[in-house]
C-alpha positions in Angstrom: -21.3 8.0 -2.2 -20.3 7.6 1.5 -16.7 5.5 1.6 -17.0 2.8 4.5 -13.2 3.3 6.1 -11.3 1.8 9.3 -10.1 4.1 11.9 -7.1 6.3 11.3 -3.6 4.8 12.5 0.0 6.3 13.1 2.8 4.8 11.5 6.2 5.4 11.8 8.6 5.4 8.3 11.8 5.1 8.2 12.1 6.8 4.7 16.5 6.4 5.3 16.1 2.1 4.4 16.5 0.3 1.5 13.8 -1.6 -0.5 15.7 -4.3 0.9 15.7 -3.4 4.2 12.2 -2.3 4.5 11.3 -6.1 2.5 13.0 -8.2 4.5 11.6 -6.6 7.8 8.1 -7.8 6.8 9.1 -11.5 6.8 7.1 -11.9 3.8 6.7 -16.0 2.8 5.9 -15.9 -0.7 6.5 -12.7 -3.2 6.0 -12.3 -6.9 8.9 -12.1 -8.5 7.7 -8.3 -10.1 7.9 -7.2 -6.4 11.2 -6.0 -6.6 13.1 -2.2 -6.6 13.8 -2.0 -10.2 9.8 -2.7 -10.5 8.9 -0.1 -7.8 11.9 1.9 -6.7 11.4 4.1 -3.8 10.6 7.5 -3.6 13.6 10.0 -3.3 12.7 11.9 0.0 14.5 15.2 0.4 15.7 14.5 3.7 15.4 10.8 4.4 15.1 10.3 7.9 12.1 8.5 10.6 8.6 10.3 9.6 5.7 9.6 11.9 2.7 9.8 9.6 -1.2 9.3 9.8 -2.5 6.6 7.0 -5.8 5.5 6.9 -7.4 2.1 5.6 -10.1 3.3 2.6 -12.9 0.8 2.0 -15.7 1.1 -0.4 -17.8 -2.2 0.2 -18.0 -2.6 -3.3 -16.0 -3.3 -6.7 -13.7 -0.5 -7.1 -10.8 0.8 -9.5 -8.0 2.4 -9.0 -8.4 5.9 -10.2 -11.8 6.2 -8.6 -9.7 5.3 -5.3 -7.5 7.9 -5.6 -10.3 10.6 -6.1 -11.9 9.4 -2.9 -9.0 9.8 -0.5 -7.4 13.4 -2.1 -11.6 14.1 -2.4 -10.9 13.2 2.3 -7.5 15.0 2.1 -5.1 11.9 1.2 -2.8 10.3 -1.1 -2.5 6.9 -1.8 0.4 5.2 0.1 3.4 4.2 -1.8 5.3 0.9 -1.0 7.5 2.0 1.6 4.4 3.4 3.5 3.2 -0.1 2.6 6.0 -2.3 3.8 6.0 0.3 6.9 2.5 -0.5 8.0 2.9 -4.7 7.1 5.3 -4.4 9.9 3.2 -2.3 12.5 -0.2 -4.0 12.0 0.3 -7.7 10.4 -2.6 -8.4 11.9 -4.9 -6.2 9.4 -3.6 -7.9 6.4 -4.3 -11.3 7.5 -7.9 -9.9 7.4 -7.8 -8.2 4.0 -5.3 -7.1 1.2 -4.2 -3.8 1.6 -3.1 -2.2 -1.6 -0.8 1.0 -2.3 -1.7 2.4 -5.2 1.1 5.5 -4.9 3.4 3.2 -6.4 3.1 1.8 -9.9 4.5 0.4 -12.7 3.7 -1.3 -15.9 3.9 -5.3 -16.3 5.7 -6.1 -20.1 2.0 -6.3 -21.4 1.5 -2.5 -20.3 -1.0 -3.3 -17.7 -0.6 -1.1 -14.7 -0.2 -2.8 -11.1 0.4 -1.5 -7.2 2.0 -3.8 -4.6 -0.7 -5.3 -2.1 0.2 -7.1 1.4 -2.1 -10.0 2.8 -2.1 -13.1 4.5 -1.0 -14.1 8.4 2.2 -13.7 9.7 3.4 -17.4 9.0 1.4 -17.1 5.3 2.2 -13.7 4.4 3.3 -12.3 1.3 3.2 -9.3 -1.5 1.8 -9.4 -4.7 0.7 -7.1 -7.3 -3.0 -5.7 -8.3 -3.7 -4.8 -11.6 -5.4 -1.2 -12.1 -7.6 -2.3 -14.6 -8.8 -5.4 -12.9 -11.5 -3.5 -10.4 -10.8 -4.7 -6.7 -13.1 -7.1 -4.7 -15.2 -5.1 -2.1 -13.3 -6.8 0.7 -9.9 -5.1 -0.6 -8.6 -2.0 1.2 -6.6 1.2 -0.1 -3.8 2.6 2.2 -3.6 6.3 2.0 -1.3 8.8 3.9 -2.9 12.5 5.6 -1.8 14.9 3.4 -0.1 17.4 5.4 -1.8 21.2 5.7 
């Protein structure tokens, strides 16, 4: 199966922010309240400082879950994007969410039912917001999947 993807963008992340920090810079207008750091703490980085990095929008035209997702881009030599990655590339191309929701499926937790979810971004800069996606649910074809270049 041939993935249908966007071009490749850079992105600058400043990986030495708070949750906080890196939320509030994306303006969001609405949130769901199981958006929050104790729900999807950051990821400890070694040595926390401004990472330029090469993500890519996946697309599969189709109904897709998340583990077959995640075979697809380390399958193309990625990882899925984790929230701060997320948060990082809501603020350098809002426009692209008002388009689509972009999902990061390198962060995840589990609801108080169990079900598994990843953050997602959508919506226009006056109507924007984060939400969560539910692993389980399958994702509309019109969805995309932010992944980060592995590094060689």
């Amino acid at each position: 199966m041939k993935e249908k993807t966007i071009d490749q963008f850079t992105l600058g992340v400043d990986y030495r922010l708070t949750f906080k920090q890196m939320f509030d810079a994306c303006h969001f207008k609405s949130s769901e309240p199981i958006v929050r750091e104790k729900n999807f703490p950051l990821l400890a980085v070694l040595n926390p400082r401004l990472e330029i990095i090469t993500v890519k929008l996946f697309n599969f035209n189709r109904s897709f879950h998340a583990e077959d997702a995640i075979f697809m881009m380390k399958k193309n030599g990625y990882r899925p994007a984790t929230i701060a990655e997320l948060f990082a590339f809501s603020c350098a191309y809002p426009g692209l969410q008002r388009r689509f929701p972009i999902i990061a499926l390198g962060s995840v937790m589990k609801d108080k039912k169990g079900n598994r979810c990843s953050p997602f971004v959508v919506g226009s800069r006056r109507n924007s917001q984060i939400g969560v996606f539910y692993d389980g649910s399958g994702c509309y074809p019109f969805c995309r999947f932010l992944a980060v270049r592995e590094a060689v």
